[in-house]
C-alpha positions in Angstrom: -57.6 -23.7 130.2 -59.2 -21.8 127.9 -55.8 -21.2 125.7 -55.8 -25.1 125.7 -58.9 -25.5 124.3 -58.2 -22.9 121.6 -54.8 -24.7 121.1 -57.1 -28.1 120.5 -59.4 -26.8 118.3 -56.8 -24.4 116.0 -55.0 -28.1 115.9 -58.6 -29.9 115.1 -59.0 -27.6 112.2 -55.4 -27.3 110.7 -55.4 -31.4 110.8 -58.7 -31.2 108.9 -57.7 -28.8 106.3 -54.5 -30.7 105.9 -56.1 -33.7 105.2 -58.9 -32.1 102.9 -56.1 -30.9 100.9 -54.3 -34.1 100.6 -57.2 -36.1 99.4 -58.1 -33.4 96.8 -54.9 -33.5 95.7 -54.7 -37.4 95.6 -57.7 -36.8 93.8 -56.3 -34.3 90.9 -53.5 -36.8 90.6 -55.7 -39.7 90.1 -57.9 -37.6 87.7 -54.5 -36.7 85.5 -53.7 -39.9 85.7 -56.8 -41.2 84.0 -56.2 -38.7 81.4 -53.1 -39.7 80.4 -53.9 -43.0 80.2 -57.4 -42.5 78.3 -55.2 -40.2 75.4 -52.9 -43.3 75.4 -55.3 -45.5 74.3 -57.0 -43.7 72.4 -54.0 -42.1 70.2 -52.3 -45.6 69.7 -51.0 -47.1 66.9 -54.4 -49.5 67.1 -56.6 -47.3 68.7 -59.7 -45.8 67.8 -58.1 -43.0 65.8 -56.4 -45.9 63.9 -59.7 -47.0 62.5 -60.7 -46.3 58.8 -62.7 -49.1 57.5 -65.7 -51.4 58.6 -66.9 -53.8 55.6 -69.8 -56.2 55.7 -68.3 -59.5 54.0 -70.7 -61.2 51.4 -71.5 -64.9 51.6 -68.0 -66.7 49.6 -64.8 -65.4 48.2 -64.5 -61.2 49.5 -61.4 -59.7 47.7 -58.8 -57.5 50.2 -56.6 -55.2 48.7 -55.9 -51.6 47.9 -56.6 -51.8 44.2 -59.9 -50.6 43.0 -62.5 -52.8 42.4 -61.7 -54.9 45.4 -64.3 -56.3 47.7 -62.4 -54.9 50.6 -60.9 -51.8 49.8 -57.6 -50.9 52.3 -56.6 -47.6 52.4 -52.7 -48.6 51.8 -50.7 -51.4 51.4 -50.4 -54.6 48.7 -53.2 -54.2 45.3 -54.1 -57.8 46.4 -53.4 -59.1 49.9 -55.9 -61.9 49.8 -59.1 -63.3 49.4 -61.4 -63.8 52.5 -64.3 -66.2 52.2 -67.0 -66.4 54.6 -68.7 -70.3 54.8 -72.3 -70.8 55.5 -71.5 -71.9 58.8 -69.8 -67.9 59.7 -66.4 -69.4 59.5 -63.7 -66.8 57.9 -61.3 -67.9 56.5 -57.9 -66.1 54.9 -56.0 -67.1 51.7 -53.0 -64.5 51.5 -51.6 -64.1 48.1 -48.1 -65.0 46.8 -45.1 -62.9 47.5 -47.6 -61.1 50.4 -45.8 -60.3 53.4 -48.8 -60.4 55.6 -49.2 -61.7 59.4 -52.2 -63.4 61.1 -51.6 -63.5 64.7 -48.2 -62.3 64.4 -47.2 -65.4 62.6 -46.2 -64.9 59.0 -49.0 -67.4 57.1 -50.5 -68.0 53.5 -53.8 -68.6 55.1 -55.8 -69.3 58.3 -59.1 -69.5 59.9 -60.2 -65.5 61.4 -61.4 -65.8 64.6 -64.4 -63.8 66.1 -63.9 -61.7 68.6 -66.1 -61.3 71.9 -65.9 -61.4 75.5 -61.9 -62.6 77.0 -61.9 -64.2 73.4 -59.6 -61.6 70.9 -59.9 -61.6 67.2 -57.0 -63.1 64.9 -55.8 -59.5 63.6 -54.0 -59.8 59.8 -51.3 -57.3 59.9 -49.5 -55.9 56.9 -47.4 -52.9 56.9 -49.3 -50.4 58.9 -52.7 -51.8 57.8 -54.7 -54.3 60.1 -58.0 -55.8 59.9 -59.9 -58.5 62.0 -63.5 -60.1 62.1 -66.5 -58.8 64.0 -69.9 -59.6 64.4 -72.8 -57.0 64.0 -76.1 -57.8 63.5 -75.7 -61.4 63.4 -73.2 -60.4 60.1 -69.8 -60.9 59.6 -67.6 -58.1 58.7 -64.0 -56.8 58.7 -63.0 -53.8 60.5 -59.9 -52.4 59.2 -57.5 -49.9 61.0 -54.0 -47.9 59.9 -51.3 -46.5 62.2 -50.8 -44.3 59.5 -54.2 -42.9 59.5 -55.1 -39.0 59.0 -57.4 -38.7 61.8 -54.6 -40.4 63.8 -52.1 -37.9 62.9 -53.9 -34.9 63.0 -55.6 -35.5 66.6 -57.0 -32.6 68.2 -56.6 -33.4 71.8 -59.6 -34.0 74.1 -61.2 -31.0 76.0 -63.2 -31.6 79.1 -65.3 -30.2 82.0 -63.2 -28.8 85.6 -62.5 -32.1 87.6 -64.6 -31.6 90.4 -65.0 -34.7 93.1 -68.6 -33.7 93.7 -69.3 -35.7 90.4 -67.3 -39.0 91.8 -70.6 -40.7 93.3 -70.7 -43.5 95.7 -74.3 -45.0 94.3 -75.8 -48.2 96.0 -75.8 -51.3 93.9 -78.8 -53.4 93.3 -78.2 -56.6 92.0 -81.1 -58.0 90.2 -81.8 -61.8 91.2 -81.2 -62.5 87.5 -79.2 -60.6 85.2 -81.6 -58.8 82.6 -81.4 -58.9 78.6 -82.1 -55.9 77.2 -82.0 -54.4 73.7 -79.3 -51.7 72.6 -79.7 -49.7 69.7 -76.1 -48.6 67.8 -75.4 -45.2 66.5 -76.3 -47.0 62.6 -79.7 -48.2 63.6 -78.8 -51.9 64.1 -80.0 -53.7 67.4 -77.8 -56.3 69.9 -78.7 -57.7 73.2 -76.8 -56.7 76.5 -76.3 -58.1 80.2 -77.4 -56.0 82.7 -76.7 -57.6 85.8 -78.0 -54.7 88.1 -78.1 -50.6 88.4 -76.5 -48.2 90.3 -79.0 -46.1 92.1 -78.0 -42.4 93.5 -78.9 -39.3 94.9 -78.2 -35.3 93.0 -80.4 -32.5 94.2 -82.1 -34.6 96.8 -84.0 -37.0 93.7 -83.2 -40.5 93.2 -81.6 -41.8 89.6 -80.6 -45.1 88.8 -78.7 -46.3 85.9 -78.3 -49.4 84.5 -74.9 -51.2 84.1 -73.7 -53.6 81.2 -71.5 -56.7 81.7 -68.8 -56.6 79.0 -67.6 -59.8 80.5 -65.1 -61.4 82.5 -62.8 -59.0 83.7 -64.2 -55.7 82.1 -65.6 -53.1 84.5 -69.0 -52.2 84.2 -70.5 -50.0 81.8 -73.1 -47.3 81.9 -74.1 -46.1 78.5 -75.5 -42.3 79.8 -77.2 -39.0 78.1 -78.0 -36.1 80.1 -79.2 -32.7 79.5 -75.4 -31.6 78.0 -75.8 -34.4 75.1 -76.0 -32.7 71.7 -74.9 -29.8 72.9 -71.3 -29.7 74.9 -70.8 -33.3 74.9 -71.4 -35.8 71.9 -74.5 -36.2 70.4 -75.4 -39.8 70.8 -74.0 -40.6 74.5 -71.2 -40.8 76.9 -69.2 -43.7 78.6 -69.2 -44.4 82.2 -67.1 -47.4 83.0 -67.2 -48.3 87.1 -65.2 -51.3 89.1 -67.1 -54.1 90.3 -69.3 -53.6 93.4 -68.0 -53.7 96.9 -70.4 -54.2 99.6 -73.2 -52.8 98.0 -71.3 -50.0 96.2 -70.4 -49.0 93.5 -68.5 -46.2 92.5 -69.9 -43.6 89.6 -67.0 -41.2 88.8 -68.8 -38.4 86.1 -65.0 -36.9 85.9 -64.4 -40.1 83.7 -67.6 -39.7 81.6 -66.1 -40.3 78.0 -66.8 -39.7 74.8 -67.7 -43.6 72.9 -65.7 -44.0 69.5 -68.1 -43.0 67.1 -67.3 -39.1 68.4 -63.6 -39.8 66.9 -64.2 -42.0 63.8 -67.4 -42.8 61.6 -66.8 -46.5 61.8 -67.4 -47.6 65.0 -70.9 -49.1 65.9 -71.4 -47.3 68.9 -74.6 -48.5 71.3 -76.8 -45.3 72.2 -78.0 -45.4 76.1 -81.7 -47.5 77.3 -84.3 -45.0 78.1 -83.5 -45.3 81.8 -80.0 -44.2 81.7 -81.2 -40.5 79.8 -80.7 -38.5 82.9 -82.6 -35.3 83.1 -79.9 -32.9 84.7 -76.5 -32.0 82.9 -73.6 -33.9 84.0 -70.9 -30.4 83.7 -68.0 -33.8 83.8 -66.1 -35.2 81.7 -65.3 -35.6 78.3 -66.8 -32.3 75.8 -67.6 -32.9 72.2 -64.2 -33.9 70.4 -63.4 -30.5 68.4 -61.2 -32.5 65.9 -63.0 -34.3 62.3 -64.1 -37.3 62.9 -65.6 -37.9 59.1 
């Protein structure tokens, strides 16, 4: 009887093991996974890397081309490619010069109307050789943000270190919708000021206190996003904040994974407009997760 028992338990505990070790390693797997993916993006021919240019266009005729002097300044490509003007009303508009070969939307065109992006809306992207450039809004401005394949901070990426995976720091928190979504201020990286959607926050538990952290509706689609410092920022990890992007909620939780914490694009390129994290998501303890400072230039 006894041997039985023994047998049951020594069974009991094998089965457990086994299974502890299959859902870290589902967990490793999913981890790499996300890492390949995140250098992906990140290293493509339009990614952040790409980016070399962000230019504030001036009310009427803005001059693009890689000749000095112009309005616009590309890094590469035609001395003239066109002249963008901006109406009164924020409309801009492209005029492509002769014997140009240049795209908008992947159509070849003399001229056409640049479309804003935002939201599930995409900006019309003006392609031309490796050098593409499309409309923002910052600031309640107009600008064009301009990105090469060919870049040097492309082409001399350093790779992205980061902190062991450990699944302690994937977090089940409990969701609290708010009855109405919030508006709240975000300040970027360059001092300017835009409004975000906060529908809820994603409250949690390390060390036996309570955090919450407030989450940002990018829109349809678009998981949602937790703009975080903690007590690593500055020092191992970027300077201004981190990126924690989490599914929707399902019934009542939602899923904070620290392993995915990365860095925003301003840690890889000086012209991004990065937003710095609200007061309340500056977490006291170190999140050792994650993305570290990028080692490569990012000047």
């Amino acid at each position: 009887m006894k041997t039985k028992i023994l047998l049951g338990l020594m069974f009991a505990l094998l089965a457990a093991i086994s299974a502890g070790a299959a859902a870290a390693d589902g967990f490793s797997q999913e981890n790499a996974a996300w890492r390949a993916k995140r250098i992906a993006e990140l290293t493509a021919p339009d990614g952040w890397l790409a980016l070399v240019g962000w230019h504030v266009l001036k009310p009427g005729e803005n001059t693009v081309g890689h000749a000095p002097g112009n309005d616009v300044l590309l890094p590469q490509g035609p001395a003239r490619l066109g002249v963008a003007t901006l109406a009164a009303d924020g409309k801009v508009t492209l005029q492509v010069a002769a014997a140009v070969g240049a795209t908008i939307d992947g159509q070849v065109a003399r001229s056409g109307e640049l479309r804003v992006g935002g939201g599930a809306v995409k900006p019309t992207l003006v392609a031309c050789g490796t050098v593409s450039f499309f409309v923002i809004e910052r600031g309640g401005k107009r600008a064009l943000r301009v990105k090469d394949s060919a870049s040097e901070r492309r082409a001399r990426f350093a790779g992205v270190d980061y902190f062991p995976p450990d699944p302690a720091w994937r977090i089940e928190a409990r969701w609290v919708a708010f009855e109405k979504s919030r508006i709240i201020p975000l300040t970027t990286i360059l001092g300017q000021t835009s409004p975000a959607l906060v529908p809820g926050k994603a409250v949690f538990e390390r060390d036996g206190k309570t955090y919450e952290l407030l989450a940002i509706d990018e829109g349809p689609g678009e998981p949602l996003l937790c703009v975080i410092a903690d007590a690593t920022t500055g020092q191992e990890t970027y300077g201004g904040a981190r990126f924690v992007y989490a599914e929707a909620p399902k019934d009542g939780v939602v899923v904070l994974d620290f392993n995915r914490a990365e860095n925003p694009p301003c840690a890889f390129t000086p012209f991004a407009t990065c937003p710095l994290p609200p007061k309340e998501n500056r977490l006291p303890f170190a999140v050792t997760a994650g993305e570290k400072n990028y080692r490569g230039s990012h000047d």
